[in-house]
Phi, psi and omega in degrees: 000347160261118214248140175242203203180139164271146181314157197265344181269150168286309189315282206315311184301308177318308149321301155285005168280302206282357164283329180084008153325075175002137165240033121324121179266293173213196197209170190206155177246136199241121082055183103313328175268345170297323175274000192254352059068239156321296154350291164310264187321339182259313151343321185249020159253355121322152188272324215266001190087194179246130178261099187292346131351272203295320187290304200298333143328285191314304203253350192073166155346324224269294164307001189252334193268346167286342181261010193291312229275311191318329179257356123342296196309293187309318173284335175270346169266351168091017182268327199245143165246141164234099181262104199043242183243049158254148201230129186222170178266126163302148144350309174310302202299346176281250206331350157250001212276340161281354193275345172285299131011294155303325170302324195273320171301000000 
């Protein structure tokens, strides 16, 4: 649930190695829908997908039904598959895949 990040310029990172510095920029504390969320989005950068059975374990019901119309859309448009019960990006859908990805977070 705690998720951080290194400066995002190379100069800034370089600088603070050769400073003996951290290249931590900041850090965030995540939610349950935030991590389920995330989860869901680092899942579907996979080729085998999200085995939706295991989120809804983790995380229950509640993120996958807040996120339906979005993933209706993706799926009916022909970006997202759903096989038995894992959900994946078509070929197609890998070519979109951050714009599904911010949505879905």
């Amino acid at each position: 649930g705690h998720r951080w990040w290194a400066a995002r310029l190379p100069r800034a990172f370089i600088a603070a190695v050769a400073a003996g510095r951290s290249t931590r920029d900041d850090e965030e504390n995540l939610h349950n829908d935030g991590r389920a969320g995330e989860a869901l989005m680092l899942g579907l950068r996979l080729k085998s997908g999200v085995d939706l059975d295991a989120f809804a374990n983790l995380f229950g019901p509640d993120p996958l039904e807040r996120r339906r119309p979005v993933l209706e859309e993706f799926q009916t448009s022909g970006f997202l598959k759903r096989e038995l019960n894992w959900l994946s990006l078509t070929e197609r859908g890998t070519m979109l895949g951050n714009e599904l990805m911010w949505r879905l977070l």
